[in-house]
C-alpha positions as CSV (number, residue, x, y, z in Angstrom):
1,X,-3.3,17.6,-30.7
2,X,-5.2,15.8,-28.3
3,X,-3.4,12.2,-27.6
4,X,-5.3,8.9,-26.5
5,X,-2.4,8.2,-23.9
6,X,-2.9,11.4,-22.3
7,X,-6.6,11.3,-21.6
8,X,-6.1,8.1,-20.5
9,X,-3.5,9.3,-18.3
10,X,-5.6,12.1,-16.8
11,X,-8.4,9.6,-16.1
12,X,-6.3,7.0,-14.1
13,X,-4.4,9.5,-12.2
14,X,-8.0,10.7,-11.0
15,X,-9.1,7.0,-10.0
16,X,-6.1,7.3,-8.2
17,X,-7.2,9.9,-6.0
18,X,-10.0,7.6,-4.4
19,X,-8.2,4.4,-4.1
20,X,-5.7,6.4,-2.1
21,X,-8.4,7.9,-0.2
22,X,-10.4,4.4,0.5
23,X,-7.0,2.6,1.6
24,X,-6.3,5.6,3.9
25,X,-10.1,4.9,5.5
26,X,-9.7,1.1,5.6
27,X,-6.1,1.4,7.6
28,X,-7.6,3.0,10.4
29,X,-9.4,-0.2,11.4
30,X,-6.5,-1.6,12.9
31,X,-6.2,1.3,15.8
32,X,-9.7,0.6,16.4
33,X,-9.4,-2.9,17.1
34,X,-6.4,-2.6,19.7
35,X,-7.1,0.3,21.6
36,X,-8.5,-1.1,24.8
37,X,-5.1,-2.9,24.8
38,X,-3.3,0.5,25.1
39,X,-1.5,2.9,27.9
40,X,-2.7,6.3,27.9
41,X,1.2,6.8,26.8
42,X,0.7,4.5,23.9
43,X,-2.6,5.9,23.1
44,X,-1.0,9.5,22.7
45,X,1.5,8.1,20.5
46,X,-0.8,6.5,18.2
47,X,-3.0,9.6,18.4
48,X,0.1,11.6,16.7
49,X,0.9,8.9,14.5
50,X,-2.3,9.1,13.0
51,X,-2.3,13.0,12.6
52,X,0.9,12.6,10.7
53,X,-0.6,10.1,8.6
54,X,-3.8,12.2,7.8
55,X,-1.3,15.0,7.1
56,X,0.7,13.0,4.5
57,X,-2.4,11.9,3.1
58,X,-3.6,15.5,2.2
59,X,-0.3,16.6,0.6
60,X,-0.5,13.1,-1.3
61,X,-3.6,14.0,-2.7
62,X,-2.8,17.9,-3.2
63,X,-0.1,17.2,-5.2
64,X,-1.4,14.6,-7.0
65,X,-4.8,17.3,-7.9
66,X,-1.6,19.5,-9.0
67,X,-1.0,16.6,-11.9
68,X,-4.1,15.9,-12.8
69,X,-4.7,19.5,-13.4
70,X,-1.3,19.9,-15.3
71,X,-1.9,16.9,-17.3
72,X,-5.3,18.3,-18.1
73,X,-4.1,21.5,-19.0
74,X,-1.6,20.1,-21.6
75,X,-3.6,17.6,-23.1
76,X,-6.6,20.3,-23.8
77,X,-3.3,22.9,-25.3
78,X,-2.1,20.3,-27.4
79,X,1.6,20.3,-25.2
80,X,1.0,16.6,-23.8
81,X,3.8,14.4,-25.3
82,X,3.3,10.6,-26.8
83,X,6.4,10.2,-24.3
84,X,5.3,12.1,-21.2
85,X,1.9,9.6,-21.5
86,X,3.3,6.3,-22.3
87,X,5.7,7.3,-18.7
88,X,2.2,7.7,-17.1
89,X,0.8,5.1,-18.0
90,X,3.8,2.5,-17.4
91,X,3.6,3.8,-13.6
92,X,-0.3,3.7,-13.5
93,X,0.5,-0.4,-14.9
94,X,2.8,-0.9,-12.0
95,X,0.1,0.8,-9.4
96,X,-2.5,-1.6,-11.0
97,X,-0.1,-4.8,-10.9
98,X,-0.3,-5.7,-15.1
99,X,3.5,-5.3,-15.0
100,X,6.3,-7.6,-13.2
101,X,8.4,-5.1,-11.0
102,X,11.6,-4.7,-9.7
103,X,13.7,-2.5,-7.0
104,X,14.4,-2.0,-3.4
105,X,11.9,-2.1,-0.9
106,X,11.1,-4.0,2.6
107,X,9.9,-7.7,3.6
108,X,7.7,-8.2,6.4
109,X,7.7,-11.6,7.6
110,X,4.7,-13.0,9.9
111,X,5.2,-16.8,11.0
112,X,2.0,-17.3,13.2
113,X,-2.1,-16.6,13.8
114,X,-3.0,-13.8,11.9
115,X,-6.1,-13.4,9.9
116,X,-7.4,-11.4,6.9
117,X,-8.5,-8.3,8.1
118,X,-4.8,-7.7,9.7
119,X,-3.2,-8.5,6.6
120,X,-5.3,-6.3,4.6
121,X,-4.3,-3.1,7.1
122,X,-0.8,-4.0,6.8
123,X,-1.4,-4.1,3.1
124,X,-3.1,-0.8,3.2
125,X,-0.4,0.5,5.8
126,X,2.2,-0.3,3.4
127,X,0.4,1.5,0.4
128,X,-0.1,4.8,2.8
129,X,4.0,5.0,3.9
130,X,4.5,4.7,-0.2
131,X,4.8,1.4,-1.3
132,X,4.5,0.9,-5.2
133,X,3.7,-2.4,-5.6
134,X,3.4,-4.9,-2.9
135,X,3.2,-9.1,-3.1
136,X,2.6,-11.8,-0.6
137,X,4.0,-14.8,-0.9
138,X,4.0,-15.4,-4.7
139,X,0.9,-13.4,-5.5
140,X,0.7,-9.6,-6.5
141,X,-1.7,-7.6,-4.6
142,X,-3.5,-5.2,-7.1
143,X,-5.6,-1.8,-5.7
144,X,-8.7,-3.9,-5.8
145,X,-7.4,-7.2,-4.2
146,X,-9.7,-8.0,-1.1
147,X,-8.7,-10.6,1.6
148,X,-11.0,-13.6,3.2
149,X,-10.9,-16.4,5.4
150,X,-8.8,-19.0,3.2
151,X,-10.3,-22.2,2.9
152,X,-9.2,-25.0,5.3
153,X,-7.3,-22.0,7.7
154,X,-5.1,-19.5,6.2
155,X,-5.7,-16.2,4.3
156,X,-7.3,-15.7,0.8
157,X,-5.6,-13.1,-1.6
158,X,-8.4,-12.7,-4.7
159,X,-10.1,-16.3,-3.6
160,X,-6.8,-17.9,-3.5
161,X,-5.3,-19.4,-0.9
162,X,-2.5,-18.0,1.0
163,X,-0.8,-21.0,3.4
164,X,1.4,-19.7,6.5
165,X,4.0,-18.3,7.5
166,X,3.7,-15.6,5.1
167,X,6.2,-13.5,3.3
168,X,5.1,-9.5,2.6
169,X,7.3,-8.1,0.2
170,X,6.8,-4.1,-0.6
171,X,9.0,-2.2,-3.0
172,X,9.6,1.8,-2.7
173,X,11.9,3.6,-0.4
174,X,13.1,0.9,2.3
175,X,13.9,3.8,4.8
176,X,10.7,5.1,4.9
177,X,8.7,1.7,4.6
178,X,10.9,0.5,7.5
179,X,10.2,3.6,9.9
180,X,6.6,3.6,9.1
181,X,5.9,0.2,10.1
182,X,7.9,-0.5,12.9
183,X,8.4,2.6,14.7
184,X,6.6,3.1,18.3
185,X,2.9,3.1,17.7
186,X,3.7,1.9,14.6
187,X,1.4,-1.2,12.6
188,X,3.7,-4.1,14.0
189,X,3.7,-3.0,17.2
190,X,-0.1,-3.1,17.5
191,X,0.1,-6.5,15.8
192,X,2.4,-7.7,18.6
193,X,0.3,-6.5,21.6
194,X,-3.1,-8.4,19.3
195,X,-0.9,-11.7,18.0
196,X,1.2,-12.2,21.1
197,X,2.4,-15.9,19.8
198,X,3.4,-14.6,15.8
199,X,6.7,-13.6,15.1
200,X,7.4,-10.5,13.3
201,X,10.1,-9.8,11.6
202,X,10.8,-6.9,9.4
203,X,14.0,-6.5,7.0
204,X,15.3,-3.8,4.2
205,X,16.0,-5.5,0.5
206,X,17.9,-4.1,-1.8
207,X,16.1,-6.0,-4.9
208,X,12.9,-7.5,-4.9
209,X,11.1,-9.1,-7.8
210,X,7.3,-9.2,-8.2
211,X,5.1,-11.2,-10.9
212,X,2.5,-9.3,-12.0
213,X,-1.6,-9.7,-11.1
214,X,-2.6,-13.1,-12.0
């Protein structure tokens, strides 16, 4: 029998596909802004951290065609559980910020200039090296957050205010969030050559504790 959790389930795993897509386009911009600050050494190093970015990217999305596809298949055959979609749907409620969350991840600390366009490619850099759910400061960012000029100086997260230094605070795999970011040609490098006076300072956690989307 056909169950309400797993159409729904099938549906949001397929929004999924172009968030992922759109956050992938949008990270690029950093590069772009900070190349006429790079070596033709750097440069080639960027240039091959980008192709194994794009590569990632496509076996993301492969596999994640692979579950739509399988969900799809079982809900139509009647073999999709009550169980197997309320799973689904408790992860697709963490991707979407509606649920506090808690476990291991990385905090990325910035005390100095930076503006809203940078923070929303090291938002979208963190997303890309497989961060589930990510928070600055005190506020949750959700897949359709979108960054401004804060009034009166600062950064804007969803219209509000976000008051410097700020705290980034990612949870997934801290190895891998880690290496991604601060490896050579890696996001925080580029932000140092562009923000010469802000400190960066990147650390593993083994618990962090996000509120959900306000």
């Amino acid at each position: 029998m056909r169950t309400p959790a797993g159409g729904i389930a099938v549906a949001l795993v397929a929004l999924l596909l172009g968030v992922l897509a759109v956050s992938q386009f949008r990270s690029q911009d950093v590069y772009s802004r900070s190349l006429q600050l790079e070596t033709p050494a750097s440069l080639t190093s960027l240039i091959a951290t980008l192709a194994d970015k794009n590569s990632a990217l496509r076996d993301e999305i492969f596999d994640l065609r692979l579950r739509v596809a399988a969900a799809g298949a079982s809900v139509s055959t009647g073999l999709f559980s009550l169980t197997e979609g309320e799973r689904q749907l408790a992860q697709i409620r963490v991707f979407a910020a509606q649920d506090a969350v808690a476990g291991p991840g990385i905090s990325v600390m910035l005390d100095g200039p930076f503006d809203e366009k940078a923070m929303s490619d090291l938002v979208n850099e963190l997303r890309n090296a497989g961060a589930e759910a990510i928070a600055i400061n005190d506020r949750r960012v959700g897949p359709r957050s979108w960054f401004a000029p804060g009034p009166a100086g600062g950064i804007a997260l969803d219209g509000n205010r976000l008051g410097g230094p700020w705290a980034v605070h990612a949870i997934g795999s801290s190895d891998v969030l880690y290496v991604a970011i601060t490896r050579t040609g890696g996001i925080v490098g580029q932000f140092e050559l562009i923000y010469r006076s802000t400190r960066f300072k990147v650390s593993k956690e083994p618990s962090l504790d996000l509120p959900p989307l306000r």
